[in-house]
PAPA-445879 format. One record per atom (N, C-alpha, C): residue in one letter; x, y negated, z. Coordinates in steps of 0.1 Angstrom, whole numbers, padded with zeros to 4 digits, always signed. Example, Ala and Ser with C-alpha at 12.3 -4.5 7.8 and 13.67 -1.06 7.14 Angstrom:
residues 2
A+0132+0057+0078
A+0123+0045+0078
A+0132+0033+0078
S+0128+0022+0071
S+0137+0011+0071
S+0129+0000+0079
end
This chain:
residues 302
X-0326-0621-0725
X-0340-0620-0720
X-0343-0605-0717
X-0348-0602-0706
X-0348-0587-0703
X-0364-0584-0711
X-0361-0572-0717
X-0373-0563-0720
X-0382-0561-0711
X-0395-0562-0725
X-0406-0562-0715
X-0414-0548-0719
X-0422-0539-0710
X-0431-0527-0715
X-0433-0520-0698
X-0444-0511-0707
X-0453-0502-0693
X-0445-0497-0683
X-0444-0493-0674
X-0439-0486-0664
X-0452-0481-0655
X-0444-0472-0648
X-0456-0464-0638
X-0451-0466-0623
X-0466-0467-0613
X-0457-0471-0599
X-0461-0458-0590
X-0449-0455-0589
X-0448-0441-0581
X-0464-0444-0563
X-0470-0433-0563
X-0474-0438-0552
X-0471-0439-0536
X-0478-0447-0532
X-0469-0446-0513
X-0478-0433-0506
X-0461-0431-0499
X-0464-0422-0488
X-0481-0413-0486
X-0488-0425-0479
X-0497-0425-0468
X-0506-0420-0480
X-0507-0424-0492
X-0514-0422-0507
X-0516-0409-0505
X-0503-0404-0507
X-0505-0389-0511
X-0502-0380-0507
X-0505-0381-0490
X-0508-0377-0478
X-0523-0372-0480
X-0528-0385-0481
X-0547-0387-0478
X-0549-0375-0490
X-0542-0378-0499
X-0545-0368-0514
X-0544-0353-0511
X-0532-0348-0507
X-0528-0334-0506
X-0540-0331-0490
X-0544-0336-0482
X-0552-0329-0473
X-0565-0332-0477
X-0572-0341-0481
X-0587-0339-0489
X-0578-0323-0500
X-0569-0322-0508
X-0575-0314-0514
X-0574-0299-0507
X-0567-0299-0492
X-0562-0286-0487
X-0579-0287-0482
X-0583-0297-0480
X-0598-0298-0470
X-0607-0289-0480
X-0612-0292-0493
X-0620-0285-0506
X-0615-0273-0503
X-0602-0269-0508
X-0601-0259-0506
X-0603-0246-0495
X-0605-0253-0482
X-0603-0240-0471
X-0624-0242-0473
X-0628-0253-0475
X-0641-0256-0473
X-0650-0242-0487
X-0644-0242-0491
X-0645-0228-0505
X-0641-0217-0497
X-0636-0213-0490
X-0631-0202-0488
X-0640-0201-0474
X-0649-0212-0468
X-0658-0208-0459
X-0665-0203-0464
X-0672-0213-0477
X-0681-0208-0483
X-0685-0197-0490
X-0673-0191-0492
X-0671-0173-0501
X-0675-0164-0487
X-0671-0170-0477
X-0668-0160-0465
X-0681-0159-0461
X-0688-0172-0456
X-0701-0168-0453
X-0711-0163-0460
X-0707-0163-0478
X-0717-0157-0484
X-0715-0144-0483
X-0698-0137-0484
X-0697-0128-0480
X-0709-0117-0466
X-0703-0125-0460
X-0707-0125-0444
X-0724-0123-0448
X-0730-0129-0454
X-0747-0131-0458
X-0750-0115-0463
X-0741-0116-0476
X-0744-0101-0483
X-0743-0087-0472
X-0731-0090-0465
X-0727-0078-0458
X-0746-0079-0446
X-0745-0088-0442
X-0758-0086-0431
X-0773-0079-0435
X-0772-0087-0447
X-0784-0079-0458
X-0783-0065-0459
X-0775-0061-0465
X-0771-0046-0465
X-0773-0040-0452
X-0764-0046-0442
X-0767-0040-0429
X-0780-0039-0424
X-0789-0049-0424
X-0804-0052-0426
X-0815-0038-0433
X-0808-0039-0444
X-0815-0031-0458
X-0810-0014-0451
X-0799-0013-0443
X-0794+0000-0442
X-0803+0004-0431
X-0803-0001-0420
X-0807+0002-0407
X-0824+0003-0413
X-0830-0007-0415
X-0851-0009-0418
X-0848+0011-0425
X-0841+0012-0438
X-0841+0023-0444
X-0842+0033-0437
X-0829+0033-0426
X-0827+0043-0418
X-0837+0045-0403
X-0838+0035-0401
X-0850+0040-0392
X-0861+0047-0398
X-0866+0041-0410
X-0877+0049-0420
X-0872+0068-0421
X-0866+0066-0423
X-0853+0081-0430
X-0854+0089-0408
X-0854+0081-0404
X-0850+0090-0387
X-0862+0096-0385
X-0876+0085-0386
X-0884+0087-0379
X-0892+0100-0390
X-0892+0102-0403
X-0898+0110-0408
X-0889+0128-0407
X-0877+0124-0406
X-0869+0136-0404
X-0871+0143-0388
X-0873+0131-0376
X-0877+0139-0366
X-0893+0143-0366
X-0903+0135-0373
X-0914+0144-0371
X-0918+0153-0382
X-0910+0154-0393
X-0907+0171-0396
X-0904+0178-0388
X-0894+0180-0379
X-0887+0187-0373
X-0896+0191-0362
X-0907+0182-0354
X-0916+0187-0345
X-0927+0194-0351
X-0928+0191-0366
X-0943+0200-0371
X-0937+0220-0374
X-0924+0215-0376
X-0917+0226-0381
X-0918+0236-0371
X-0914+0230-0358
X-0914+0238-0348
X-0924+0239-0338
X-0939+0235-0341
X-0951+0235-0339
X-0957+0249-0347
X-0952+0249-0360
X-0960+0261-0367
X-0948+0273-0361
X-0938+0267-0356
X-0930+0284-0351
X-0934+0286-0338
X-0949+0279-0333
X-0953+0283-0320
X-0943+0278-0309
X-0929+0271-0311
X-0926+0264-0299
X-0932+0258-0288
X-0926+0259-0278
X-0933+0255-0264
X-0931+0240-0268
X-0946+0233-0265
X-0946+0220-0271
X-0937+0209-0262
X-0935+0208-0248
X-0924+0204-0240
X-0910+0203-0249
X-0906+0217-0251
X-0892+0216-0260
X-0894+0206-0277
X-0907+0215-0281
X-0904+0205-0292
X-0906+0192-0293
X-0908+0184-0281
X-0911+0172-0282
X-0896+0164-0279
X-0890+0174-0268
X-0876+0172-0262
X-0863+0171-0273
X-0865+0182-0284
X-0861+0180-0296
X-0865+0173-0304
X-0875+0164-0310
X-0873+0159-0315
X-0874+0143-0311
X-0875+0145-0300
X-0864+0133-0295
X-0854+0127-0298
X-0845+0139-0287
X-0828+0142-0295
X-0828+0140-0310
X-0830+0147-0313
X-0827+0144-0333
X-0832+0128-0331
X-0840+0124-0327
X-0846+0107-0334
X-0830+0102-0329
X-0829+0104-0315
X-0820+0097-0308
X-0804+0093-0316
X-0802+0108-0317
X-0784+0111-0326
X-0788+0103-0336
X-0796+0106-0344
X-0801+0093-0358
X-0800+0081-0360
X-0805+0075-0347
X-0807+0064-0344
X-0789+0056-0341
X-0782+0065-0328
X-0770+0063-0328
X-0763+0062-0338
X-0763+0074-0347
X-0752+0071-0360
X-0761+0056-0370
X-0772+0059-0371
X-0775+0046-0383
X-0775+0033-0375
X-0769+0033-0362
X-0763+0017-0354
X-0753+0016-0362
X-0739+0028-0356
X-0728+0024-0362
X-0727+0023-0377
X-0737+0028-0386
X-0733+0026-0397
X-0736+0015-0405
X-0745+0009-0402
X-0750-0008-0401
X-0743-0015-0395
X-0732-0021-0387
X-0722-0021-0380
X-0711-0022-0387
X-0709-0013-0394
X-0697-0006-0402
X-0700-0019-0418
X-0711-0015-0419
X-0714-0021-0433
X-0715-0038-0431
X-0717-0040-0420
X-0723-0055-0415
X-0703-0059-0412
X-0698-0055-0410
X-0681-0053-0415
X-0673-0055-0399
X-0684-0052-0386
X-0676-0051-0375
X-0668-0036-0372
X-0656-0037-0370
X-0648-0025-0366
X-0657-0013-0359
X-0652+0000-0366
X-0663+0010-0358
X-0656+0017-0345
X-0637+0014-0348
X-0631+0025-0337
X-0633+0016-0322
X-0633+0003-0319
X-0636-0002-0306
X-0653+0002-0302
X-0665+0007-0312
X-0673+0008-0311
X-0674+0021-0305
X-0672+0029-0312
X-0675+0048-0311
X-0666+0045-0300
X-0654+0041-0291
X-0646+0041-0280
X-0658+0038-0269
X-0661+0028-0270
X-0670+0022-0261
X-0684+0029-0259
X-0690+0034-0271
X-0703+0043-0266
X-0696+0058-0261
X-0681+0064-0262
X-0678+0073-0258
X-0674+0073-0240
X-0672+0058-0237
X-0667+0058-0228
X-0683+0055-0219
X-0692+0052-0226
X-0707+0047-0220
X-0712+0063-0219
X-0710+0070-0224
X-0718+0087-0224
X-0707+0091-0215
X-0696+0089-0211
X-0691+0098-0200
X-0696+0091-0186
X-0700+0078-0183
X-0702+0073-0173
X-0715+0079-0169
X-0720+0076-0180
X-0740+0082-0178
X-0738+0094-0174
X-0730+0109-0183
X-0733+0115-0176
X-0728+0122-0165
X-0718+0117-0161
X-0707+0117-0148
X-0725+0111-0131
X-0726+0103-0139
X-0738+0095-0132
X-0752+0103-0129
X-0756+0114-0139
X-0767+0118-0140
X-0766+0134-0143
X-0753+0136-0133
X-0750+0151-0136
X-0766+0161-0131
X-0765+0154-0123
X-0782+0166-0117
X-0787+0167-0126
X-0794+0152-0128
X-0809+0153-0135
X-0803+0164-0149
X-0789+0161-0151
X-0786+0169-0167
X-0789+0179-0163
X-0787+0186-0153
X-0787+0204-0150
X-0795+0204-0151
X-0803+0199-0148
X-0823+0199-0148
X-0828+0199-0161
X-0823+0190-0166
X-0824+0191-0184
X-0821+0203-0187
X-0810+0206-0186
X-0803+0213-0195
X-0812+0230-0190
X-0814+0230-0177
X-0825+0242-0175
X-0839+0243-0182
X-0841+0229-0178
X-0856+0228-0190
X-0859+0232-0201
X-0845+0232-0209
X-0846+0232-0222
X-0845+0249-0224
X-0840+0253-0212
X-0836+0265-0215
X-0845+0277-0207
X-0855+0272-0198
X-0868+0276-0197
X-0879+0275-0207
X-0879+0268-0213
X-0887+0261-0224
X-0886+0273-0238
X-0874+0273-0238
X-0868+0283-0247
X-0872+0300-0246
X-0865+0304-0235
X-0871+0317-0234
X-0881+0324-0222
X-0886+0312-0220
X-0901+0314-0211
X-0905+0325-0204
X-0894+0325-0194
X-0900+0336-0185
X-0910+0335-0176
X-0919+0325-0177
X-0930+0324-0172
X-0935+0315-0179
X-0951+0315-0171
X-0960+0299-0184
X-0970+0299-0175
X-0976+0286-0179
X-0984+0279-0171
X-0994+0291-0161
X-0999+0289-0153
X-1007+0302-0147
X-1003+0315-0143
X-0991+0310-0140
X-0983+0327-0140
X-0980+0323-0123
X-0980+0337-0115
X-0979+0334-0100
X-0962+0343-0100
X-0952+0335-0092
X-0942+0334-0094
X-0936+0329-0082
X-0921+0334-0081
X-0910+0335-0072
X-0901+0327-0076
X-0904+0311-0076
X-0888+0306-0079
X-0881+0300-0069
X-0871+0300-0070
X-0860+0289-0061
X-0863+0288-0044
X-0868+0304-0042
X-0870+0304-0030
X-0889+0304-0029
X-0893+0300-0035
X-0902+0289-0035
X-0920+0305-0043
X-0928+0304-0033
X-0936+0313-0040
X-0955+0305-0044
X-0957+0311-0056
X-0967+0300-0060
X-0975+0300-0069
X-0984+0293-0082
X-0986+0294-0092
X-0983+0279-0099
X-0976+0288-0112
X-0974+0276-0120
X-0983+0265-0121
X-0982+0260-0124
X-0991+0245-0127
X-0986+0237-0142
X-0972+0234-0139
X-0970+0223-0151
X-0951+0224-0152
X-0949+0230-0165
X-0932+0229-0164
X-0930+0218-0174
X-0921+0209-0169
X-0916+0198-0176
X-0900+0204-0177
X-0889+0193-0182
X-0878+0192-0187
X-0872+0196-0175
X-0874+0184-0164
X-0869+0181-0155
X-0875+0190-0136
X-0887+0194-0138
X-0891+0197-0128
X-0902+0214-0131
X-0905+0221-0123
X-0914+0229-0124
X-0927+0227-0109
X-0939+0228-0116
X-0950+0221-0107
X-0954+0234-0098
X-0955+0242-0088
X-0956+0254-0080
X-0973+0253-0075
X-0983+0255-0071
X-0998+0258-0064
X-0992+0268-0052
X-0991+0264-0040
X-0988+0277-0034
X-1004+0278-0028
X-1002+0291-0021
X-1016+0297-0019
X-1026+0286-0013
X-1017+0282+0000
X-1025+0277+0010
X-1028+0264+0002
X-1023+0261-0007
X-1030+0246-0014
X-1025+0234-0015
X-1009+0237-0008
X-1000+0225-0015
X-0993+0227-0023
X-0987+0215-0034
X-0980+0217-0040
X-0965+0217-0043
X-0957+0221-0048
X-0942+0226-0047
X-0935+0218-0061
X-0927+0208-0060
X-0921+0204-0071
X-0907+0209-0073
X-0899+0219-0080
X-0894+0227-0079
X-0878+0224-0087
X-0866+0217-0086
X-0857+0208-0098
X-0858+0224-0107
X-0855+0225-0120
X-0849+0232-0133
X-0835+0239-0124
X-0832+0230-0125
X-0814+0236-0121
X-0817+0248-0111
X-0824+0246-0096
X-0826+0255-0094
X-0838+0267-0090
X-0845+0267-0103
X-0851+0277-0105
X-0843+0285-0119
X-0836+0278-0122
X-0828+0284-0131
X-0817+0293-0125
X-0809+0285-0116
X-0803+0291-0108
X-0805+0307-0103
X-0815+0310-0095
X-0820+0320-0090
X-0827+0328-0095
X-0829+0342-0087
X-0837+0350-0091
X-0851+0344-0097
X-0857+0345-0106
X-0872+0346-0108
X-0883+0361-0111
X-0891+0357-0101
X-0901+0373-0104
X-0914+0368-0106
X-0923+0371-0115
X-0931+0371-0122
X-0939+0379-0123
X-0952+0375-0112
X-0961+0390-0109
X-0972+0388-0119
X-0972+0380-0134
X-0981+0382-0138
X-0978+0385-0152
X-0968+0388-0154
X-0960+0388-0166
X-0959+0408-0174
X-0969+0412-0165
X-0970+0429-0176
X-0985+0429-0173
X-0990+0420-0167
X-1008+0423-0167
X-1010+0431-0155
X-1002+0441-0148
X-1009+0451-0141
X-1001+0444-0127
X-0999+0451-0118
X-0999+0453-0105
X-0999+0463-0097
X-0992+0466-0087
X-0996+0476-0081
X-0994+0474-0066
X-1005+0480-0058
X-1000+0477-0044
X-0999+0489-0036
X-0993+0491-0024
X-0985+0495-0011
X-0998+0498+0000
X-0998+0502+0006
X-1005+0505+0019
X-1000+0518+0026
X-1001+0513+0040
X-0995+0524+0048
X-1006+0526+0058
X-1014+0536+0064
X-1022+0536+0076
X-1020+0552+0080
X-1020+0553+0091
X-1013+0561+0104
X-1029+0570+0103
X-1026+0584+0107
X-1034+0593+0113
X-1030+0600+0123
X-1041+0606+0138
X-1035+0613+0143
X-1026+0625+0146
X-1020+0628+0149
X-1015+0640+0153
X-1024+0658+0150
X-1038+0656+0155
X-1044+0663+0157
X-1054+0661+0143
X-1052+0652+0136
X-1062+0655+0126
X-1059+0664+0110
X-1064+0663+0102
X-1060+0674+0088
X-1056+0664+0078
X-1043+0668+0080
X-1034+0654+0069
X-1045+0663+0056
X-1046+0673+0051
X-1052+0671+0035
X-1063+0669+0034
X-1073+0665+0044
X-1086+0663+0044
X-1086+0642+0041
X-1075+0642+0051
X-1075+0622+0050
X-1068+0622+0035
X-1059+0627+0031
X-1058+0627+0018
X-1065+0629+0007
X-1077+0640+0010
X-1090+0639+0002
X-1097+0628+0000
X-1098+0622+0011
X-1106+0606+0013
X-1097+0599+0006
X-1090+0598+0007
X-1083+0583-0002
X-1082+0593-0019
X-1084+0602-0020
X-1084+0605-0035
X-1099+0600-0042
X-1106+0607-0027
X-1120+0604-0037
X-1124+0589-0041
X-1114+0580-0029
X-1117+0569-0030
X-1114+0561-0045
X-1101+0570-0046
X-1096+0561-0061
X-1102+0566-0073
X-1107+0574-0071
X-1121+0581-0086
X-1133+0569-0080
X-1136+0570-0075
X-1149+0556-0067
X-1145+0542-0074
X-1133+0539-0069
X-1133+0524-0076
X-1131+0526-0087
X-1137+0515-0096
X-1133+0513-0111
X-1117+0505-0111
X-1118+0498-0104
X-1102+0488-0107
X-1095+0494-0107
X-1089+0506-0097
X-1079+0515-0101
X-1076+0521-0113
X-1064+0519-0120
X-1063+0523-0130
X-1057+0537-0132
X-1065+0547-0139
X-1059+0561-0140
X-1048+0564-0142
X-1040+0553-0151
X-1023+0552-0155
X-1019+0537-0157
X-1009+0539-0147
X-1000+0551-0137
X-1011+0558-0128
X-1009+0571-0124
X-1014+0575-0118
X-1015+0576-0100
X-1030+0568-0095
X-1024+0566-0077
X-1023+0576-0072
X-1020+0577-0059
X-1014+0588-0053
X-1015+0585-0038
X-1009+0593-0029
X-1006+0592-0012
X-1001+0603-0010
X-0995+0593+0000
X-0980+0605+0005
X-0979+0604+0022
X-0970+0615+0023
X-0968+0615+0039
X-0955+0606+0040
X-0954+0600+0046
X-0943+0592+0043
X-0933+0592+0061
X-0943+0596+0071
X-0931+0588+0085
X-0942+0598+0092
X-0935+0600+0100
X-0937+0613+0114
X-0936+0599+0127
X-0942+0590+0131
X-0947+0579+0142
X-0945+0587+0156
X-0943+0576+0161
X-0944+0584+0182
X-0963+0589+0181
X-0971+0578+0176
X-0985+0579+0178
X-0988+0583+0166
X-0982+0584+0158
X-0991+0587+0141
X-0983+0592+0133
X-0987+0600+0123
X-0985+0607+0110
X-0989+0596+0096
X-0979+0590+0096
X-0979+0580+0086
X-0983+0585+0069
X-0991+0575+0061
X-0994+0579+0049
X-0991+0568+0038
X-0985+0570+0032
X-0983+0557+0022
X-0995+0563+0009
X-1001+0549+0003
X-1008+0550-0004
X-1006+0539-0017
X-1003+0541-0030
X-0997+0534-0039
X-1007+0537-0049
X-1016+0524-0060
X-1020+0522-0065
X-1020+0515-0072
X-1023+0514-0090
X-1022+0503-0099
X-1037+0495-0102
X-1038+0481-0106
X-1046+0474-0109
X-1043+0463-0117
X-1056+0454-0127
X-1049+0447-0130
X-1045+0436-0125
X-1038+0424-0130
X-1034+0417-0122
X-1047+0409-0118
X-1054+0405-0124
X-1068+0398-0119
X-1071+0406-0107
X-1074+0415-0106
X-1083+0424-0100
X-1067+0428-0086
X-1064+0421-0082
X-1046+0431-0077
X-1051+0427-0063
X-1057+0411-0058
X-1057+0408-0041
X-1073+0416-0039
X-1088+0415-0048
X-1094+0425-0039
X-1093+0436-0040
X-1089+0441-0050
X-1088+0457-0053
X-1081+0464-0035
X-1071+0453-0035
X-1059+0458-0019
X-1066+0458-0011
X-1077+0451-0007
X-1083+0447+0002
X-1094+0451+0007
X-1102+0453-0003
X-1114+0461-0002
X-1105+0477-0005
X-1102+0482-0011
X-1096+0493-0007
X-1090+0502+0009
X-1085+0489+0019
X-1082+0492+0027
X-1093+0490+0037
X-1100+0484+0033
X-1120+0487+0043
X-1121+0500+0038
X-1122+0502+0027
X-1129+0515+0024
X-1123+0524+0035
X-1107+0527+0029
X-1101+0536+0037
X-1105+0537+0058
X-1109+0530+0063
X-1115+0525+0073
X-1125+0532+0080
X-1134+0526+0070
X-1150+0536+0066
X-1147+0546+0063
X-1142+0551+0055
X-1144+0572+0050
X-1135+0573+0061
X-1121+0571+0066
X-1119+0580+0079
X-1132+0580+0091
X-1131+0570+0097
X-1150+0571+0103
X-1158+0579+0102
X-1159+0578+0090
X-1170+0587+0084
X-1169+0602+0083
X-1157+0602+0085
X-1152+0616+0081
X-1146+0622+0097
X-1146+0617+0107
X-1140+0617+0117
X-1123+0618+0123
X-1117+0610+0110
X-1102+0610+0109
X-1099+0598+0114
X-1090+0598+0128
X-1086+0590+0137
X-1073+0581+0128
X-1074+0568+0135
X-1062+0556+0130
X-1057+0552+0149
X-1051+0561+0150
X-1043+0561+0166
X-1037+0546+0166
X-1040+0543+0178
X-1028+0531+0181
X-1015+0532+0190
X-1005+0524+0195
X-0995+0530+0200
X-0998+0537+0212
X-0999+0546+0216
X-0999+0551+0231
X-0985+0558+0237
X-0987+0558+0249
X-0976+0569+0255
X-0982+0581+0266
X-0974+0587+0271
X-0978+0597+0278
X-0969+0597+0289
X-0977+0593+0299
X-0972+0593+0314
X-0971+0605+0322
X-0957+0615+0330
X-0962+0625+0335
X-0962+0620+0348
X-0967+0624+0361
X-0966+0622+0372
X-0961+0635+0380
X-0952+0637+0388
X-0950+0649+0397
X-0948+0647+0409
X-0961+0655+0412
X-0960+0651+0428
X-0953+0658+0437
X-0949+0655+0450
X-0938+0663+0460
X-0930+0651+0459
X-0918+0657+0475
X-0911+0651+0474
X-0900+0644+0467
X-0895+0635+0473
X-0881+0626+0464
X-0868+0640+0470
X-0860+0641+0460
X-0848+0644+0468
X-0838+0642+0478
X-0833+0648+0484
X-0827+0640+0493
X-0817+0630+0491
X-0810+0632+0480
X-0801+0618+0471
X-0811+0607+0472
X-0821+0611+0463
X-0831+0596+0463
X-0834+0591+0470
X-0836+0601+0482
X-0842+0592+0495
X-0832+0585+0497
X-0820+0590+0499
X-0806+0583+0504
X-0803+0566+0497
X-0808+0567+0487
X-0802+0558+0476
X-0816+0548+0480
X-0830+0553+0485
X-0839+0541+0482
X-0838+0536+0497
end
């Protein structure tokens, strides 16, 4: 009689198939779940870093504008600065939220390095224009109201931005002027020592008393108040003319006072010769005539 007792039945195949992938399935299903919690924490942080760091940018650049408000900066620049500063701030606390949020930073910093060469490959002008603005702004050789020689260009200030300088010319249009080239070029600045001085030339006869017309224009500059005693004005003989004995006459004023001072000055001078009987010759010539015959060549020849 064969023995009888427990035994065990090995399982089929297909059993413990279904068995080992349900349990490969739990498994990778945990390891989403670490990942995404992962994934959650890192976003938070990233979240928590950047809200911080915007807080942390925005108070660091408007220190930086009050700072350079009380050092009397030209308010243009300091607003241009602390721009820049918000900006670099703003750039670094991207990638560093980024970094923490657990995306690679070297394909990042590549790609904003390769985005700032295109931009400024793209926007080389307008950069020179910046880059003068910032550097008019800085050592201000001129300011609003100042009458000025830039870039060719003659006028009064009006309004200097980053990128442009605003010009009044006399006759009453306006001149928008790039940075780059007013930077570029000479600038002269006729209002930048307060004073002025002007030029005048007017012709006397031949026959009249050069130190008598020189008296007149002396007394004239004790007469006006605008003339300023120093530097001291003057007149000079300056050109020996076909019709006239030339006089140069050089005077300071201030700059307020610089177009009538010239102006009415040179009426005056007008009047007191007049008055004084000192001629202002115009061009003439002197015709001789001789009468008699032509020679006998000339006759030949006409």
């Amino acid at each position: 009689m064969p023995a009888t007792g427990s035994f065990a039945v090995d399982p089929t195949p297909a059993a413990s198939a279904t068995a080992r992938a349900s349990h490969h399935l739990i498994a990778n299903w945990d390891m989403y779940v670490d990942q995404a919690v992962q994934m959650g924490l890192h976003l938070v942080e990233a979240l928590l870093v950047l809200l911080v760091g915007l807080w942390v940018a925005r108070r660091l650049a408007n220190v930086l504008e009050r700072a350079l408000g009380r050092a009397s900066f030209d308010v243009t620049l300091s607003s241009f600065l602390r721009n820049l500063l918000y900006g670099v701030l703003i750039t670094l606390l991207i990638v560093t939220a980024l970094q923490v949020a657990g995306v690679p930073s070297a394909p990042l910093v590549a790609a904003l390095g390769a985005s700032g060469l295109a931009i400024g490959l793209s926007l080389q002008g307008s950069l020179s224009n910046l880059a003068w603005g910032v550097l008019l702004a800085v050592f201000r050789p001129f300011r609003v109201g100042d009458f000025v020689s830039v870039g060719g260009v003659l006028g009064t200030v009006e309004a200097i931005n980053l990128m442009y300088t605003h010009l009044l010319l006399p006759d009453g249009r306006e001149s928008v002027v790039p940075n780059a080239k007013v930077g570029g070029d000479a600038i002269t600045n006729f209002n930048r020592r307060g004073t002025r001085r002007f030029e005048l030339t007017v012709g006397i006869g031949y026959k009249d008393d050069i130190n008598a017309a020189k008296a007149e224009i002396r007394r004239l500059f004790e007469a006006d108040a605008r003339i300023l005693k120093e530097p001291e004005p003057g007149v000079w003989t300056t050109n020996l003319n076909e019709s006239s004995v030339d006089l140069v006459i050089r005077a300071w004023t201030t700059t307020a006072d610089f177009w009538t001072a010239q102006t009415d000055f040179l009426q005056a001078v007008k009047e007191a010769f007049d008055g004084a009987g000192i001629s202002i010759p115009f061009p003439q010539r002197e015709l001789t005539v001789v009468q008699g015959s032509l020679p006998a060549t000339a006759e030949r020849q006409g």
